[in-house]
Backbone as JSON Lines, residues from 0, in Angstrom:
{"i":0,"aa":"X","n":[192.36,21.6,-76.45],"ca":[191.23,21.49,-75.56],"c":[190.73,20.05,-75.54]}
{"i":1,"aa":"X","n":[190.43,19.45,-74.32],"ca":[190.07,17.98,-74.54],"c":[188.36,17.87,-74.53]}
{"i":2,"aa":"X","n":[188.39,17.1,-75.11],"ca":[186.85,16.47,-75.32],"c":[185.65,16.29,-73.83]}
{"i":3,"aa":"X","n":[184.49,16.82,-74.18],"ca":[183.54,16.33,-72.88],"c":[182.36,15.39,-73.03]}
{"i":4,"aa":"X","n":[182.55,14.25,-73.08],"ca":[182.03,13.59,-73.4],"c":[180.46,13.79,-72.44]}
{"i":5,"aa":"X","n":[179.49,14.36,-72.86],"ca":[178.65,14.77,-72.04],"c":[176.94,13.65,-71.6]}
{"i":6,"aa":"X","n":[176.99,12.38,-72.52],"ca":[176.09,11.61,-72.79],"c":[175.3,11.32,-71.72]}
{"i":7,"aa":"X","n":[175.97,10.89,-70.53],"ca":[175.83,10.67,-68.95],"c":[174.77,11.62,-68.91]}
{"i":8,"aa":"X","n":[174.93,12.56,-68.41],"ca":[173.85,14.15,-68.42],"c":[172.56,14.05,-68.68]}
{"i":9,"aa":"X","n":[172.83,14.02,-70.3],"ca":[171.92,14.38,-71.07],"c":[171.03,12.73,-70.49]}
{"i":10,"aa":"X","n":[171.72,11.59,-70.83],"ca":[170.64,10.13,-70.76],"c":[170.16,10.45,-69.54]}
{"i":11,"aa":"X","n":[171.23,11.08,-68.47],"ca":[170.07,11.05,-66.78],"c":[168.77,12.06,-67.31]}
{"i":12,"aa":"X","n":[168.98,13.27,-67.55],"ca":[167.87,13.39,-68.24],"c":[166.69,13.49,-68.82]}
{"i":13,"aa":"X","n":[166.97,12.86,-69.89],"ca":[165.67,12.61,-70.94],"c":[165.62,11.0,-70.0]}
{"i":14,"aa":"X","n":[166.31,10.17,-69.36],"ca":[165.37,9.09,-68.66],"c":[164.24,9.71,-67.42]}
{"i":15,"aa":"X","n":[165.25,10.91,-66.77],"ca":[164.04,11.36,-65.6],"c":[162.88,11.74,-66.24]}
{"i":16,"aa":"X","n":[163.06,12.5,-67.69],"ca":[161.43,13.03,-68.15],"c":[160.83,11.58,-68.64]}
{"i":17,"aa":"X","n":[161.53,10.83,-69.19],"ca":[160.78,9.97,-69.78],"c":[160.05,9.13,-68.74]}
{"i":18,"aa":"X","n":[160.59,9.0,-67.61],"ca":[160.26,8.48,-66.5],"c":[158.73,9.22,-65.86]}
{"i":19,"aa":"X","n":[158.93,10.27,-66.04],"ca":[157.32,11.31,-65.55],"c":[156.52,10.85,-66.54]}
{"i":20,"aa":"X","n":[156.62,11.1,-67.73],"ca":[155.48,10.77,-69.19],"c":[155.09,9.44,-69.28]}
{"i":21,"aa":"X","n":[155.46,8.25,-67.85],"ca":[155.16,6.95,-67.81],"c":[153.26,6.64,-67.73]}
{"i":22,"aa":"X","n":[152.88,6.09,-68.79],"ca":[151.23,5.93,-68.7],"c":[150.67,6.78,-69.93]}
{"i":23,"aa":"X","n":[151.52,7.45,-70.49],"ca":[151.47,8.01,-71.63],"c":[150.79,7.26,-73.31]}
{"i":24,"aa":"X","n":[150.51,7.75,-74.1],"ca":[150.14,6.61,-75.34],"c":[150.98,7.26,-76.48]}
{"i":25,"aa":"X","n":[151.47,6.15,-77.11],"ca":[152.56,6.17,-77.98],"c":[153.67,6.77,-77.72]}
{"i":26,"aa":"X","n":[154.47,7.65,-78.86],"ca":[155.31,8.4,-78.66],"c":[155.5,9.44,-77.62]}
{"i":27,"aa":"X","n":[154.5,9.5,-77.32],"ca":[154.24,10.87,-75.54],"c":[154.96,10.45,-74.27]}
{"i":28,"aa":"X","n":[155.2,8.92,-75.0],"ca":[155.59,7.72,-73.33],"c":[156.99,7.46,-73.18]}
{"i":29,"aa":"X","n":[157.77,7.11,-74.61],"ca":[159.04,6.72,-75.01],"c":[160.0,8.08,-76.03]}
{"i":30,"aa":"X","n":[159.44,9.31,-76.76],"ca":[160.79,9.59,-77.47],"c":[160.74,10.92,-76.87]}
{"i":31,"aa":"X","n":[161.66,11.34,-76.25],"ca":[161.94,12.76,-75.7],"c":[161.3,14.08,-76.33]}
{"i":32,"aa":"X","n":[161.5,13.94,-77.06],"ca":[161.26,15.55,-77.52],"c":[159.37,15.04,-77.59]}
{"i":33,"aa":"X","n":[158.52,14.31,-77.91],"ca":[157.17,14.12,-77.65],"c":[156.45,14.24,-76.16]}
{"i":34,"aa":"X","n":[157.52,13.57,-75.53],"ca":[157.47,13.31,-73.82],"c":[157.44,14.62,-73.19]}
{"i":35,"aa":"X","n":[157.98,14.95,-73.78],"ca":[158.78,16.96,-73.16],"c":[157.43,17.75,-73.47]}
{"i":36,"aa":"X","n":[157.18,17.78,-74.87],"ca":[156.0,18.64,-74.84],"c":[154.49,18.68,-74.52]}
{"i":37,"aa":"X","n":[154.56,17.5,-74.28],"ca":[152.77,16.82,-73.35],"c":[153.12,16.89,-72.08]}
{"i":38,"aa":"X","n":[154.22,16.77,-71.5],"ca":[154.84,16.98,-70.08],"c":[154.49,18.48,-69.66]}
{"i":39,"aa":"X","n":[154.99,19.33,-70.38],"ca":[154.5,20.71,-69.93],"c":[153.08,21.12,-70.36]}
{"i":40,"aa":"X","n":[152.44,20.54,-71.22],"ca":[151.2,20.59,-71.83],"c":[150.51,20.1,-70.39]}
{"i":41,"aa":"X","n":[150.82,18.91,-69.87],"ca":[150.43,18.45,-68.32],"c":[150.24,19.07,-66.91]}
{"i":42,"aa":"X","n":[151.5,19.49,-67.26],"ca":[151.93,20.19,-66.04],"c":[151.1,21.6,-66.04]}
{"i":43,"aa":"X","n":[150.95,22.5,-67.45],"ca":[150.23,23.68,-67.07],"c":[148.85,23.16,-66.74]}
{"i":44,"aa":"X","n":[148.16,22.38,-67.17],"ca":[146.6,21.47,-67.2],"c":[146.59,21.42,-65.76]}
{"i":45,"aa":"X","n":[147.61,20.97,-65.08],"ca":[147.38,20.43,-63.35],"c":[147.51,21.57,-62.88]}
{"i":46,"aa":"X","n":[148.77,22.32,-63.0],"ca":[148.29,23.78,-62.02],"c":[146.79,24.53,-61.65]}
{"i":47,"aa":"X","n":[146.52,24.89,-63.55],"ca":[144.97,25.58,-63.9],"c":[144.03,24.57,-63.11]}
{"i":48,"aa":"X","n":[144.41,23.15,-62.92],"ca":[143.71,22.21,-62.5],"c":[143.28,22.51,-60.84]}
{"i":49,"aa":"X","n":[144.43,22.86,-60.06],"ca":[144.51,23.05,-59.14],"c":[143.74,24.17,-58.28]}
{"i":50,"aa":"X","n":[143.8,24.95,-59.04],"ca":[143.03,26.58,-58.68],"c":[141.31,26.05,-59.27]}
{"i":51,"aa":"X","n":[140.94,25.27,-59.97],"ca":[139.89,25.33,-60.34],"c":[138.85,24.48,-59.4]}
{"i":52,"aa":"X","n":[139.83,23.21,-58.61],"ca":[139.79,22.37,-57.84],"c":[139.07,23.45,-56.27]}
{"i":53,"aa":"X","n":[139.6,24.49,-56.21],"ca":[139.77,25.55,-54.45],"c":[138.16,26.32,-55.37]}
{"i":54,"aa":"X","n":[138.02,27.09,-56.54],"ca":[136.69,27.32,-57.11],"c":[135.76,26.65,-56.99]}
{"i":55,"aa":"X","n":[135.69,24.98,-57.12],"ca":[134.83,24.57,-57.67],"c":[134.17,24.23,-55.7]}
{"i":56,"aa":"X","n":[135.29,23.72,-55.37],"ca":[134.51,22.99,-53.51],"c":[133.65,24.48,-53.0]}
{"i":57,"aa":"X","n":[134.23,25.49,-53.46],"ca":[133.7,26.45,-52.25],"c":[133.15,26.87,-53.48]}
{"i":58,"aa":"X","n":[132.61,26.89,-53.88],"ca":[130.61,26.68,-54.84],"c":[130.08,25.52,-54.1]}
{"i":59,"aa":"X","n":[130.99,24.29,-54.62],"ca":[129.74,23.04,-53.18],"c":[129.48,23.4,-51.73]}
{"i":60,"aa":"X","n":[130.17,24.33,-50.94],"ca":[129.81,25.04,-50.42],"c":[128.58,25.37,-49.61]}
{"i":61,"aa":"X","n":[128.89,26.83,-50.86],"ca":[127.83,27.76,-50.67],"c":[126.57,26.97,-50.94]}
{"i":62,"aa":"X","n":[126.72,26.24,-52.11],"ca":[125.3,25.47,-52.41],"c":[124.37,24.83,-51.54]}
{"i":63,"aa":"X","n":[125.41,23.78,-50.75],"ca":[124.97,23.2,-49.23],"c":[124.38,24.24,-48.55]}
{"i":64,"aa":"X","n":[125.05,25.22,-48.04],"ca":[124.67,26.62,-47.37],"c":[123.21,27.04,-47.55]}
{"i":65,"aa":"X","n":[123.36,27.27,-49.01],"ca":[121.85,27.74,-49.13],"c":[120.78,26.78,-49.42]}
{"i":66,"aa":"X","n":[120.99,25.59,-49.35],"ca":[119.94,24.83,-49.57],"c":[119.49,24.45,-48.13]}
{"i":67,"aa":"X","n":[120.61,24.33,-47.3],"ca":[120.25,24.09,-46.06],"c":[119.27,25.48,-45.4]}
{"i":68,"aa":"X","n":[119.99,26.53,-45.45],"ca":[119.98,28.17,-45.06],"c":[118.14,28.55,-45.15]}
{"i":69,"aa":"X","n":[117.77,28.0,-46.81],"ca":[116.62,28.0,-47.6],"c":[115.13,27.42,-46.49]}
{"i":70,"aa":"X","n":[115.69,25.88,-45.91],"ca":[114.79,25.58,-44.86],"c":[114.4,26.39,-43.67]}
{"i":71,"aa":"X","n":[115.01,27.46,-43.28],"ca":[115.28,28.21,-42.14],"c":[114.48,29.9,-42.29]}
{"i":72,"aa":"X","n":[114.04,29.73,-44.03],"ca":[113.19,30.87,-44.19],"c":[114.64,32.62,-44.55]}
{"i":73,"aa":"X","n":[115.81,32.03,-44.94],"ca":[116.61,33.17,-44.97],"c":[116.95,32.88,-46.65]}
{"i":74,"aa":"X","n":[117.77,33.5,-47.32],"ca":[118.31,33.5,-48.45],"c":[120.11,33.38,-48.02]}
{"i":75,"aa":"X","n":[120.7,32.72,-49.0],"ca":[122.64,33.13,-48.79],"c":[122.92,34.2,-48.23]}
{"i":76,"aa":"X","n":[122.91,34.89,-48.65],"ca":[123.19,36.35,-48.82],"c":[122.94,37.08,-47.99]}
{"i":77,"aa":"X","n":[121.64,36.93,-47.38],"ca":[120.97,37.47,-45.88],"c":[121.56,36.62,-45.02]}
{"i":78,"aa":"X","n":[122.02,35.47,-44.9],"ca":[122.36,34.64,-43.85],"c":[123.75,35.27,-43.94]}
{"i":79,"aa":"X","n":[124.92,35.5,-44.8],"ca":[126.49,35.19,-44.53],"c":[126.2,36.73,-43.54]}
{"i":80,"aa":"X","n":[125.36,37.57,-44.26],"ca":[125.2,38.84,-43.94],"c":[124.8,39.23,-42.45]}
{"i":81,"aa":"X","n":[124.25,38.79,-41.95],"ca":[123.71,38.22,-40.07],"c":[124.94,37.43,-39.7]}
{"i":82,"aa":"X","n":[125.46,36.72,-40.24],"ca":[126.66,36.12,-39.51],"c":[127.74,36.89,-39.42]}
{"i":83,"aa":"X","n":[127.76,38.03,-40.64],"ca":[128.4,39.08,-40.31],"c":[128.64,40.52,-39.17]}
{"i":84,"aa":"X","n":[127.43,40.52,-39.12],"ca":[126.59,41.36,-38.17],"c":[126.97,40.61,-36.48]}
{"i":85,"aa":"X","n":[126.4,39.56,-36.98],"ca":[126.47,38.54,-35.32],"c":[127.64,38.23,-34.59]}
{"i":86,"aa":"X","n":[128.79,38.96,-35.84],"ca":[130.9,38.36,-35.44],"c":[130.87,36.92,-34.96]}
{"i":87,"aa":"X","n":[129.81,35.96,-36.01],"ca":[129.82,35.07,-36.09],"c":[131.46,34.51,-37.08]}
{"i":88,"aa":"X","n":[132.59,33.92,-36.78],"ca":[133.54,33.8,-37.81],"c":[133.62,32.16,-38.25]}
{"i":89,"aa":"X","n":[132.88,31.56,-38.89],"ca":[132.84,30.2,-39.61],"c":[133.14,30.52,-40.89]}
{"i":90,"aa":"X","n":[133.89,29.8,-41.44],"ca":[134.08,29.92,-42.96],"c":[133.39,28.73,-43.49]}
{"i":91,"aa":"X","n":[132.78,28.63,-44.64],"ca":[132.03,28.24,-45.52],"c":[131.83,26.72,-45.31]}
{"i":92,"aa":"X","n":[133.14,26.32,-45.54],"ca":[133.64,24.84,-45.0],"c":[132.95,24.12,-43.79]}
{"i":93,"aa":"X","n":[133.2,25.13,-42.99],"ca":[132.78,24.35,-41.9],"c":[131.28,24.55,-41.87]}
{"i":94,"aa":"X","n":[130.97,25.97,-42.13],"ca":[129.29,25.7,-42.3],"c":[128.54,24.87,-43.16]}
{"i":95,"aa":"X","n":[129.26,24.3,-43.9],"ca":[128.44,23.2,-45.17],"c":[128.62,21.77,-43.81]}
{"i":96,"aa":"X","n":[129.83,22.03,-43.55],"ca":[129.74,20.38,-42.35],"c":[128.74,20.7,-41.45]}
{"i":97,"aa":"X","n":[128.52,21.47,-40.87],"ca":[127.76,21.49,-39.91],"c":[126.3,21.54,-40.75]}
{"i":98,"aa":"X","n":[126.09,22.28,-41.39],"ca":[124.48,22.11,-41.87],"c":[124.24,20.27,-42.3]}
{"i":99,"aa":"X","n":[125.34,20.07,-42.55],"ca":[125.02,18.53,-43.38],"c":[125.35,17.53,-41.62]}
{"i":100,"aa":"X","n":[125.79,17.29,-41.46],"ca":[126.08,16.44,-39.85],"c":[125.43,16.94,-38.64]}
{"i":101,"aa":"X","n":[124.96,18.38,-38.58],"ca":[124.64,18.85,-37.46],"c":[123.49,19.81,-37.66]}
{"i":102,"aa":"X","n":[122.62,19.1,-38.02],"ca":[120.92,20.22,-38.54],"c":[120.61,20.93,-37.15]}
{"i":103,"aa":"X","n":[120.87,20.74,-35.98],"ca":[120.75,21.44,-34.46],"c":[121.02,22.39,-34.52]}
{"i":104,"aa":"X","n":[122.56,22.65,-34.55],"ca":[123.55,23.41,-34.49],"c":[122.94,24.55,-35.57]}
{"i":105,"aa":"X","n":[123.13,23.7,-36.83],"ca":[122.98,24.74,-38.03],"c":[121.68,25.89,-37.57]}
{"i":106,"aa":"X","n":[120.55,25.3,-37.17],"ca":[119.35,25.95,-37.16],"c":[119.54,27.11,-35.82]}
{"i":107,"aa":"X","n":[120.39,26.98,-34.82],"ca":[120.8,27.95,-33.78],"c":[121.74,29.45,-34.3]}
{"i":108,"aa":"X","n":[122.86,28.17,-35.45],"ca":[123.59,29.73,-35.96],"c":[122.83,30.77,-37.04]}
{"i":109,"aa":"X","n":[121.56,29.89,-37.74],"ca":[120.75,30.27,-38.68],"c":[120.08,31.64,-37.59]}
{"i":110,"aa":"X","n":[119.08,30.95,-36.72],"ca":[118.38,31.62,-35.77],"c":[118.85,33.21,-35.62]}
{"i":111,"aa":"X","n":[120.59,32.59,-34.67],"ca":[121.37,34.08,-34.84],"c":[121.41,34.99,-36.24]}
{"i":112,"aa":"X","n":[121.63,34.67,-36.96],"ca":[122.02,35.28,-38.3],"c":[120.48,36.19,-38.5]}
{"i":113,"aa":"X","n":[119.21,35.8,-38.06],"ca":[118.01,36.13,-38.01],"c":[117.38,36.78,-37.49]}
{"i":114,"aa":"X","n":[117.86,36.45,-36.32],"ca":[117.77,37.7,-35.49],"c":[118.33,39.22,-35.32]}
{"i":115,"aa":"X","n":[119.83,39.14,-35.61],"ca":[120.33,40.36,-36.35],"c":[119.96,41.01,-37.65]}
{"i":116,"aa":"X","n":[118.85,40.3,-38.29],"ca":[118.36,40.86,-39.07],"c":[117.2,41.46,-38.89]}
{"i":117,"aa":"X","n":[116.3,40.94,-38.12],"ca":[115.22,41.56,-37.56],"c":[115.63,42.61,-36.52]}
{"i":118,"aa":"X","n":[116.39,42.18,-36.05],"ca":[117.16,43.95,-35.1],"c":[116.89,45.0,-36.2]}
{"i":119,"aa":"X","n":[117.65,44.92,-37.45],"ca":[118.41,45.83,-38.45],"c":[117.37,46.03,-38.81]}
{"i":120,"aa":"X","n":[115.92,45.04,-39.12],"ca":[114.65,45.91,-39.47],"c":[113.59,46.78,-38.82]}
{"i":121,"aa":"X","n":[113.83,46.39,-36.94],"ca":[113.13,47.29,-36.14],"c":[113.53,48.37,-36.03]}
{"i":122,"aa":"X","n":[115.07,48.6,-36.09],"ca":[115.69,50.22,-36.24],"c":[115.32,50.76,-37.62]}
């Protein structure tokens, strides 16, 4: 059986990881098997990172929402709830832009949201 000299491989490699772990301190930066395990130590950190990133904006949000919402004499909760009622369909996002760039606007879709609530209390 002849020999496989396999070195090629392996150096492409441990240079591509070592190449990711670049900015690293000490041994985390230069010896493979250190590089490898802060690399996935990294990599799970950025995923969890990622999902926590889509949690955290849509709390800034809602927050905008109701602080804006708050001037208008409604609570969160009563407002998403009238916009529900009203087949008003804005998602959160855009209602934080608009309350923050467009106080007009905001106070018209508020209005609506308010009025379907005072319907729901005269019946």
């Amino acid at each position: 059986m002849t020999r496989v000299a396999r070195g090629i491989v392996t150096r492409k490699k441990h240079k591509r990881l070592i190449k990711k772990a670049k900015g690293f301190w000490g041994q985390r930066k230069n010896v493979f098997r250190r590089a490898k395990e802060t690399l996935l130590r990294a990599m799970a950190y950025a995923f969890k990172g990622r999902k926590l990133k889509k949690r955290d904006t849509r709390a800034l949000f809602i927050t905008r929402i109701n602080a804006a919402v708050r001037n208008h004499g409604l609570s969160y909760s009563t407002f998403i709830h009238g916009l529900d009622k009203a087949k008003i369909l804005l998602n959160r996002k855009m209602l934080s832009q608009i309350a923050i760039f467009d106080p007009d606007v905001f106070a018209k879709i508020a209005s609506e949201a308010k009025g379907v609530q005072k319907k729901k209390e005269e019946l």
